[in-house]
C-alpha positions as a printed NumPy array, in Angstrom:
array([[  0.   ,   0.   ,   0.   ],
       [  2.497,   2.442,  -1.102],
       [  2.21 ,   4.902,  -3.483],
       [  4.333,   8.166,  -4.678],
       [  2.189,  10.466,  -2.606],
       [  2.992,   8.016,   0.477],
       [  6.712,   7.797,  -0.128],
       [  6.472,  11.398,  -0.456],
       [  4.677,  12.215,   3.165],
       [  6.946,   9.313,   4.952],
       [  3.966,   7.092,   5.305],
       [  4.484,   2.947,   5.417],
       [  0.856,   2.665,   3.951],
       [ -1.611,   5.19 ,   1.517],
       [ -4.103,   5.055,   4.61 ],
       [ -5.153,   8.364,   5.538],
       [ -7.296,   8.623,   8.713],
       [ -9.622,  11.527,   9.309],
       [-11.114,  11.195,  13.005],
       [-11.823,  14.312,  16.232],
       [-10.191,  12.386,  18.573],
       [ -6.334,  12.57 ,  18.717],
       [ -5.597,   8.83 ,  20.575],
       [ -6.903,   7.935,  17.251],
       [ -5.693,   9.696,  14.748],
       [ -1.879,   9.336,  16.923],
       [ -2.771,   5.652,  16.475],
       [ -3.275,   6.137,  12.856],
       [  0.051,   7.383,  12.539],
       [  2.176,   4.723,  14.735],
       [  0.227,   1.992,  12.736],
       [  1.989,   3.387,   9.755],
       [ -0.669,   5.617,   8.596],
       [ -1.572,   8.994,   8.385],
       [ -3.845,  10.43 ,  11.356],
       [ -5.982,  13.695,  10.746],
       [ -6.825,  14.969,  13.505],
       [-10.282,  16.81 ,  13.368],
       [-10.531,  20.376,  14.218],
       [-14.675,  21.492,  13.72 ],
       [-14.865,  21.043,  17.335],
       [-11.988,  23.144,  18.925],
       [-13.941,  26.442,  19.815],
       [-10.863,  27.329,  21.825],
       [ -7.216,  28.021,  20.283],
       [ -5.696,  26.393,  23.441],
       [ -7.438,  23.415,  23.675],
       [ -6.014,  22.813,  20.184],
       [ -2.609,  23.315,  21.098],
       [ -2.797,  21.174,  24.268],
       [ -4.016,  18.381,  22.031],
       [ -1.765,  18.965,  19.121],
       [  1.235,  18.979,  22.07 ],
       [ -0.236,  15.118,  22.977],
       [ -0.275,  14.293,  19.06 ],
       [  3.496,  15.456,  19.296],
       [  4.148,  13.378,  22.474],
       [  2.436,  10.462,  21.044],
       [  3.399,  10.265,  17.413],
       [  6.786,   9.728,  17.816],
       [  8.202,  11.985,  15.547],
       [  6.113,  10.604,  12.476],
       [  3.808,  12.786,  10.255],
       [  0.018,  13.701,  10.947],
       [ -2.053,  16.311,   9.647],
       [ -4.899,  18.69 ,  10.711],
       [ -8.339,  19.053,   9.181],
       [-10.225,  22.612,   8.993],
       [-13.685,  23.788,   7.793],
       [-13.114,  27.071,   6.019],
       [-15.913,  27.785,   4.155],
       [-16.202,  28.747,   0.284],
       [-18.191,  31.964,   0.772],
       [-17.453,  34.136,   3.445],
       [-19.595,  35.351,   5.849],
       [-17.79 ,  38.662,   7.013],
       [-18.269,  41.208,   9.997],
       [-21.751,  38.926,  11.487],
       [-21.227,  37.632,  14.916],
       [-22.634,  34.222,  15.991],
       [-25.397,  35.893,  18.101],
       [-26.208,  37.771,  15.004],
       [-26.649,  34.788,  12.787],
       [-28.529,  33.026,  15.795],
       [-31.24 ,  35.755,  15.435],
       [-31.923,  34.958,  12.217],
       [-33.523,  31.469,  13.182],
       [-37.302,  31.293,  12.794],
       [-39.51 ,  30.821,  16.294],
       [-41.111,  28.232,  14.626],
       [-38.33 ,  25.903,  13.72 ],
       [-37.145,  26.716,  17.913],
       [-40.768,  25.334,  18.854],
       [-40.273,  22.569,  16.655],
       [-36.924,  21.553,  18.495],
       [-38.343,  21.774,  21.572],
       [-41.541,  19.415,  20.485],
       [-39.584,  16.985,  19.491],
       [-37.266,  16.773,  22.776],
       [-40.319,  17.247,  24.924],
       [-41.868,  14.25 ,  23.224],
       [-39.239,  12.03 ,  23.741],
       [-38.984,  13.649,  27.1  ],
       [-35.034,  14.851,  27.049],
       [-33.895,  16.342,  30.086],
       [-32.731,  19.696,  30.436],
       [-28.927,  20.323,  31.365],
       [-28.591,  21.14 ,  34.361],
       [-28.367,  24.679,  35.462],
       [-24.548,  26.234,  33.999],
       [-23.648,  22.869,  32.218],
       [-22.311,  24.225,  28.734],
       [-24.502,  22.917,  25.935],
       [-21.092,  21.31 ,  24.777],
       [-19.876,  22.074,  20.651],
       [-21.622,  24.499,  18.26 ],
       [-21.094,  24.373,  14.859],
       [-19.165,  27.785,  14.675],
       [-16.407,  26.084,  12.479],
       [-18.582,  27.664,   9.896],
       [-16.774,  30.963,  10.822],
       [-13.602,  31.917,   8.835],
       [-11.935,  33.655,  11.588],
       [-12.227,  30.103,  14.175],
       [-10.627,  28.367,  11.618],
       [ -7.945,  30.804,  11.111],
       [ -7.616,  30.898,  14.683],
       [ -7.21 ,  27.038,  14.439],
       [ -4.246,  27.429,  11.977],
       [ -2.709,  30.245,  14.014],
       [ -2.222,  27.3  ,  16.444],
       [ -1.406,  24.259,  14.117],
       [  1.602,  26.128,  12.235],
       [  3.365,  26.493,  15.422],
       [  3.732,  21.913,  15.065],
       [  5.167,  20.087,  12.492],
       [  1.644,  19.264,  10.561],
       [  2.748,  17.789,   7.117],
       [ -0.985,  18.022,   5.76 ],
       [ -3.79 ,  20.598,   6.144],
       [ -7.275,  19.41 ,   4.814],
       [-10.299,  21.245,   4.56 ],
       [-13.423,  19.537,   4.284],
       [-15.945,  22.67 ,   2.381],
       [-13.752,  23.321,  -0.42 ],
       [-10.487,  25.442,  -1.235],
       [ -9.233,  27.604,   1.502],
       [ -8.422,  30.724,   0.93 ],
       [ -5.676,  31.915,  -1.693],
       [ -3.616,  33.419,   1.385],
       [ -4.482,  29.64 ,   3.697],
       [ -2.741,  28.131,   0.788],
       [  0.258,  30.268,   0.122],
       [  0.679,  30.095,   4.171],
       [  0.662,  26.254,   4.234],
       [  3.145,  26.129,   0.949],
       [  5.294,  28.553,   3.405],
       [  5.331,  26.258,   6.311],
       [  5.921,  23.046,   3.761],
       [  2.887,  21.857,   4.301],
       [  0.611,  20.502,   1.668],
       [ -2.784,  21.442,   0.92 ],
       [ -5.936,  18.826,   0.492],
       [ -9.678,  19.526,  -0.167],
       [-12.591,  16.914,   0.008],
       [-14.304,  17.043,  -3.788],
       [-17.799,  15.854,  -4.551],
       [-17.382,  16.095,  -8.063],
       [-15.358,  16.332, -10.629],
       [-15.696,  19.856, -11.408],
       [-15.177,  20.525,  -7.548],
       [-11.854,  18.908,  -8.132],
       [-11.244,  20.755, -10.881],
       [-11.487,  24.097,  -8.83 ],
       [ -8.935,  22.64 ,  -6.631],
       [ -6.457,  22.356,  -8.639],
       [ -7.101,  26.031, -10.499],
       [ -6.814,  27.252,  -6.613],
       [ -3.151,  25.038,  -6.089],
       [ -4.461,  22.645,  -3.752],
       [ -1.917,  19.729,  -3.82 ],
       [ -4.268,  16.597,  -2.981],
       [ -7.75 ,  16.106,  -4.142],
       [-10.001,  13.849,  -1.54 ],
       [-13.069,  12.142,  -4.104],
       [-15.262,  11.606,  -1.058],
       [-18.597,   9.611,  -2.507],
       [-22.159,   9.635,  -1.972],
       [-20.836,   6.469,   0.906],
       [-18.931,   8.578,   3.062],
       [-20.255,   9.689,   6.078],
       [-20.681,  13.667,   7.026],
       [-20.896,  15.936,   4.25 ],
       [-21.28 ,  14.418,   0.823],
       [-22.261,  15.002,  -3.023],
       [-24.691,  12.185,  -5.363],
       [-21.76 ,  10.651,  -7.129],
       [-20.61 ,   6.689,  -5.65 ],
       [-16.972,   6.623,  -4.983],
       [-16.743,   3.879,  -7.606],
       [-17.814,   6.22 ,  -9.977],
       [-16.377,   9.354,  -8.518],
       [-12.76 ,   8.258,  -8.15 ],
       [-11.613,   8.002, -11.69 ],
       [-13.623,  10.874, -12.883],
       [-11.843,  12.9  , -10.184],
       [ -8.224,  11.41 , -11.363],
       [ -8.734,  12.451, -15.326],
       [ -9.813,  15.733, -14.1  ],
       [ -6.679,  16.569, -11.863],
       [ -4.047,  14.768, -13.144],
       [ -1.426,  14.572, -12.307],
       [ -2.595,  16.092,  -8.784],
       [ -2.654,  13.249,  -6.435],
       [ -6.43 ,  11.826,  -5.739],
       [ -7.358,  10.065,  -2.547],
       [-10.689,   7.818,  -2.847],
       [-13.271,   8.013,   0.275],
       [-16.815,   7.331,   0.796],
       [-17.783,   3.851,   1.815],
       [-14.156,   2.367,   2.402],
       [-13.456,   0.263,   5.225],
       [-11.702,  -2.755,   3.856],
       [ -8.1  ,  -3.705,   2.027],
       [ -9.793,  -5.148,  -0.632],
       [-11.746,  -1.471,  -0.91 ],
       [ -8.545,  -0.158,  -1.023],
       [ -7.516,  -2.296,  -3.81 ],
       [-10.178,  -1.414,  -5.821],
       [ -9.539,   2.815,  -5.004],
       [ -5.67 ,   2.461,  -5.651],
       [ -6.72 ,   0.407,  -8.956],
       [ -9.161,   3.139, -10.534],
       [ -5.986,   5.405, -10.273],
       [ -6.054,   6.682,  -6.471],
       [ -2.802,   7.078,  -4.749],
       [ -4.757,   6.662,  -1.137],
       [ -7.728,   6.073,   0.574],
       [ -9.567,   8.686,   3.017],
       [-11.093,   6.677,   5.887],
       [-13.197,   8.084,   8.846],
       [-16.03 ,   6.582,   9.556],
       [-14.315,   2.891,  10.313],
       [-12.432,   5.001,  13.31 ],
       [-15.852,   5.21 ,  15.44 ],
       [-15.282,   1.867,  16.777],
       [-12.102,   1.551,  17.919],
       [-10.76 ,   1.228,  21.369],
       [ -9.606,   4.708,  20.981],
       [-12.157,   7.061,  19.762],
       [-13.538,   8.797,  22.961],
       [-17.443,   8.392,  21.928],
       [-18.147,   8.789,  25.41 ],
       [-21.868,   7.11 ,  24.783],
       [-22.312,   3.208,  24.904],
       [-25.385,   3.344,  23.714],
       [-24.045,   5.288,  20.553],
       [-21.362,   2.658,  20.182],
       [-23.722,  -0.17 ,  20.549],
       [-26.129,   1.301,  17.982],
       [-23.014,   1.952,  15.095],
       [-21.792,  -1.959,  15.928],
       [-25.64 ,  -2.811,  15.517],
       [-26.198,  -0.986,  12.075],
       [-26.325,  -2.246,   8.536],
       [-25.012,  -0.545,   5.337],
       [-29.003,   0.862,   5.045],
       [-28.957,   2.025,   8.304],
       [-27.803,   5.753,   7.66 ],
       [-29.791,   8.217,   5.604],
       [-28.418,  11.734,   4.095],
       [-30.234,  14.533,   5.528],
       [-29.643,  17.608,   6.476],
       [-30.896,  17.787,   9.859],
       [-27.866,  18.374,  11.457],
       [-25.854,  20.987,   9.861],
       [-28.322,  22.558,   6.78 ],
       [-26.112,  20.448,   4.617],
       [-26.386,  17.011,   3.468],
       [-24.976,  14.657,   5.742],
       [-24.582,  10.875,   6.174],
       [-25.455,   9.95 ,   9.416],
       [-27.302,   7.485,  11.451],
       [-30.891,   7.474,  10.677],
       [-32.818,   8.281,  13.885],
       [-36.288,   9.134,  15.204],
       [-34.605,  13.171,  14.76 ],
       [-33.513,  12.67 ,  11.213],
       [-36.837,  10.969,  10.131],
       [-38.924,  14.523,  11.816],
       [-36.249,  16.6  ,  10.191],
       [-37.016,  15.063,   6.769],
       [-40.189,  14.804,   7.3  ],
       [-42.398,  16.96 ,   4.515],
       [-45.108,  18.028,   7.146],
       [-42.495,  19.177,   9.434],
       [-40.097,  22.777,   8.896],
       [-37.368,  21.258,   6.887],
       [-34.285,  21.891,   8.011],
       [-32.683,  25.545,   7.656],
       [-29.611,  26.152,   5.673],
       [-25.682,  26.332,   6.844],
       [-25.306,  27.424,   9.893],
       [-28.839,  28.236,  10.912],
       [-29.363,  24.606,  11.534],
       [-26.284,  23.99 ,  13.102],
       [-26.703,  26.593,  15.657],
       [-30.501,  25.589,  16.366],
       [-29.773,  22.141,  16.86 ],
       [-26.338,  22.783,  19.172],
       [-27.954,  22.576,  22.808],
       [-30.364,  19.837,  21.544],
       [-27.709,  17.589,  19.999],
       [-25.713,  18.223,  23.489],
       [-28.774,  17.12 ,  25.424],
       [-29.369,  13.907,  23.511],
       [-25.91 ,  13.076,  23.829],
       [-25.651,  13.706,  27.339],
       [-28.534,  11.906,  28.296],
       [-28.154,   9.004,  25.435],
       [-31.867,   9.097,  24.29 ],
       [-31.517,   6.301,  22.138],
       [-34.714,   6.739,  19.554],
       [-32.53 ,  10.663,  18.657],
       [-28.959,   9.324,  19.028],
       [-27.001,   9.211,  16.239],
       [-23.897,  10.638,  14.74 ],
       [-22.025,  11.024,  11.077],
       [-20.854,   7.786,   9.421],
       [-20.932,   6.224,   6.152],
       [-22.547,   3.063,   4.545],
       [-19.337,   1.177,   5.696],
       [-21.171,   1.041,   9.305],
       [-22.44 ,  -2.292,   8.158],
       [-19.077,  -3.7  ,   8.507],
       [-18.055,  -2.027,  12.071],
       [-19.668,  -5.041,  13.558],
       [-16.595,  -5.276,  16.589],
       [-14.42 ,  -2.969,  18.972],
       [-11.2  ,  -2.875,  18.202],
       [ -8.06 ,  -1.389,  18.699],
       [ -6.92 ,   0.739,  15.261],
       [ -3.426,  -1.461,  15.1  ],
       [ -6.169,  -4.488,  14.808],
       [ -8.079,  -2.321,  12.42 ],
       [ -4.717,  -1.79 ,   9.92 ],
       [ -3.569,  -5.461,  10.38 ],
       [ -7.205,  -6.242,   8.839],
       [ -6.631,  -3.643,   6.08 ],
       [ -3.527,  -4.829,   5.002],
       [ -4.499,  -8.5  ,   4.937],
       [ -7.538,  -7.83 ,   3.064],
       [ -5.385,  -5.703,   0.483],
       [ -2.983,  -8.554,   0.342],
       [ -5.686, -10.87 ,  -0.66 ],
       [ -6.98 ,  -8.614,  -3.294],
       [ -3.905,  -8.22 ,  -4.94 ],
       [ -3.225, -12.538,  -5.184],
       [ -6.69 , -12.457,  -6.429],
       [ -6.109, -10.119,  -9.394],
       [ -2.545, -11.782,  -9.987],
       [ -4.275, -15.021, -10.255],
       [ -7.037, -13.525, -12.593],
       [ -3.903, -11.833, -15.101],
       [ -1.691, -15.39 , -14.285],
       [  1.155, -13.968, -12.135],
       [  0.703, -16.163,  -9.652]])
């Protein structure tokens, strides 16, 4: 599993590992990987840098990367209060039917309604990189497009290269006019934010659009034959996240949550956009099914939703209401059937690639 772009990074394997919690994406990285660590949720600068000095003490000197959301458009000189203003009374009494129905408890008097979706927000994420340049990141990825023209020339300064998450081949195409130096196909499988095209068909469209950029294939990836098949239709990686959510080290904090993603089949996630305004593979839940509901609101668009939802999503979580819980994560759910640590998780991948590779040698008669 190695290709020019992993020679190039210092990487034993093409495996790229997107995933919030740093214990994982360090684990990524000692397994011979490449962890990205997650940064939507880091509100505060410092609580960046405290976990970007564990990545350091834990990675042993071997490369990892950070991933942003900057937004394409801009949304300049409006506060978060501001924006919060803008959401409709109705769509609030709609949140608060739906918790009251499944009778979600309130948190309890100055408990902090946990993350907000403020990510959104140019200046968080530049506060985010203000942080990250100050470690020895080897990859900055930003999952809503192209940063900005002056993100970019800043990472090329710091030798650090540049990825964005593509939906579609003229996405990709974008990318590359904007000198982004990887292009991540992420298909309709992927969990979190995705576009209509399958990664099967995604992948090589993406490659003869941006070559000779370097493509990495995501969306619905969890196996080494999977990453066969990516590396084969002219990838030189895969992107995996959602095959993280089980391991021994991702800090879901919810058993419930963990039983229900070990529980779920590769039909068991829906795309909706009932938790950020944008569509999103996630769990399908007793919340996404009133969100997509036609009688109901419909969910408002990026960030209106994300802000509405904020407290609820931190009340559901912190009480585990199981008919509501859920969380991002692709079709590949269906085969996160067991806990395990991410070193188990690699030795899988790279016997399953192995296997895939005999197979087609047998097929051409090399072997």
């Amino acid at each position: 599993m190695q290709t020019e772009l992993s020679n190039t990074l210092g990487v034993e394997y093409a495996v790229f590992g997107f995933t919030p919690f740093p214990a994982v994406a360090a684990a990524i990285t000692r397994a011979g990987g490449f962890g990205v660590l997650g940064a939507v949720r880091y509100t505060a600068p410092d609580d960046l840098a405290r976990d970007l000095d564990w990545m350091q003490d834990h990675t042993g000197g071997l490369p990892y990367g950070l991933d942003v959301v900057m937004p394409a458009k801009k949304v300049a000189g409006v506060s978060e209060a501001e924006v919060e203003a803008m959401i409709p009374e109705g769509h609030r009494r709609f949140v608060d039917g739906l918790l009251d129905r499944h009778q979600v408890p309130r948190l309890a008097a100055g408990e902090a309604s946990g993350w907000r979706i403020t990510g959104w927000m140019e200046q968080v994420a530049r506060d985010q990189l203000d942080v990250a340049f100050g470690y020895p990141i080897k990859l900055l990825a930003n999952a809503l497009g192209s940063p900005p023209a002056d993100i970019v020339r800043r990472a090329h300064d710091h030798g650090v290269l540049v990825a964005a998450l593509a939906g579609s081949p003229r996405h990709a195409r974008h990318h590359r006019d904007a000198g982004i130096d990887i292009v991540v196909a992420q298909g309709y499988e992927a969990g979190g934010h995705t576009g209509e095209i399958a990664t099967m068909v995604l992948t090589p469209e993406v490659v003869a659009a941006v070559d000779p950029l370097p493509v990495l294939a995501a969306g619905g990836i969890g196996t080494g034959e999977q990453i066969a098949a990516g590396l084969a239709l002219g990838a030189q990686g895969v992107w995996l996240g959602s095959i993280w959510l089980t391991t021994e080290e991702a800090e879901l904090h919810s058993r419930r949550l963990t039983r229900k993603l070990l529980a779920a089949g590769p039909g068991d996630t829906v795309r909706s956009r009932a938790l950020t305004g944008k569509p999103a593979r996630q769990l399908r839940t007793e919340w996404t099914d009133a969100w997509d509901d036609p009688g109901g609101p419909g969910a408002l668009p990026m960030p209106l939703q994300g802000l509405l939802v904020a407290e609820a999503n931190s009340r559901i979580q912190r009480y585990e209401v199981e008919p509501l819980l859920g969380t991002p994560v692709g079709q590949i759910v269906g085969r996160m059937n067991s806990e395990r640590g991410v070193q188990a998780v690699f030795d899988d991948l790279t016997r399953g690639f192995e296997r895939a590779i005999d197979r087609i040698n047998r097929i051409a008669g090399r072997a």
